[in-house]
C-alpha positions in Angstrom: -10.3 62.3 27.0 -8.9 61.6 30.6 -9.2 57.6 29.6 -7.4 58.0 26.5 -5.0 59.4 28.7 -4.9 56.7 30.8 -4.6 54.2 28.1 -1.8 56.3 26.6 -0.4 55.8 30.2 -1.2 52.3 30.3 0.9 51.5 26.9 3.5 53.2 28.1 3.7 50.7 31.3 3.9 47.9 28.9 7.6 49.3 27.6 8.9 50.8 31.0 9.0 50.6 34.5 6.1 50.9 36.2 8.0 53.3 38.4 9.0 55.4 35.9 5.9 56.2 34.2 5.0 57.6 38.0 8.2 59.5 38.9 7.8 61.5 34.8 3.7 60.9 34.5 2.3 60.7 37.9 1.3 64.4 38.1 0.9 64.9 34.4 -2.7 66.0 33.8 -4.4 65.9 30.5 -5.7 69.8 29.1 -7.2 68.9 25.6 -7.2 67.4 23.0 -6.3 69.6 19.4 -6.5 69.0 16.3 -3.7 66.6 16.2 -1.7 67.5 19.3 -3.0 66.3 22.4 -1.9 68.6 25.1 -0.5 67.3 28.8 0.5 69.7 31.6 3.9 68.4 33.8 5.0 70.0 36.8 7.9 72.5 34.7 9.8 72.6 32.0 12.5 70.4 33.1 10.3 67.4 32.9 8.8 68.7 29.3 12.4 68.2 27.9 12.7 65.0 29.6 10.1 63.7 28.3 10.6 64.7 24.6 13.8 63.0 25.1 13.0 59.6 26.6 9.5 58.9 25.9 8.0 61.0 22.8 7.7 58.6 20.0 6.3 55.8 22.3 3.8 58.9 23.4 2.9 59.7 20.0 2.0 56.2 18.6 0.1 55.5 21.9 -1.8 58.6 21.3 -2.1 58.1 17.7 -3.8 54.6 18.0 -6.1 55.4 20.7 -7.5 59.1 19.2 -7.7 56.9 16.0 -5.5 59.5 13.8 -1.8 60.4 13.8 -1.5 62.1 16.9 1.9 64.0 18.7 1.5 64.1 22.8 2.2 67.7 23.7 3.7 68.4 26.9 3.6 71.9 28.5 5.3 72.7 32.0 3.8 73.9 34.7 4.8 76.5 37.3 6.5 74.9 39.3 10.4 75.8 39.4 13.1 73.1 38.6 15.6 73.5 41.5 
């Protein structure tokens, strides 16, 4: 599942800056895959919300193309604090 990740990633490059899938994405690390959620874990909670925000849908038809099946990217924070 870590290249359908990666192709998730990939897509996403096509629509933003390349630097900007790093800054929000670079440490983001792929769990599992769920039924139809596919589950990501970002540094904390401060970049799940950002990420719902700025980049959801174009996560979720990425993910839904490459897992073959309507798919929604879950993001869960990490442990790391915010401030």
């Amino acid at each position: 599942m870590n290249k359908v990740w990666d192709d998730i990633l990939n897509d996403l490059r096509q629509s933003v800056r390349h630097e900007e899938v790093e800054i929000w994405f670079g440490d983001a690390q792929f769990v599992e895959a769920q039924g139809e959620e596919f589950i990501v874990e970002v540094p904390n909670k401060y970049y799940v919300e950002w990420i719902e925000e700025n980049y959801q849908l174009q996560l979720d038809q990425s993910a839904s193309k490459h897992m073959e099946h309507p798919c929604r990217v879950k993001c869960i924070g990490g442990e790391e604090p915010t401030a």
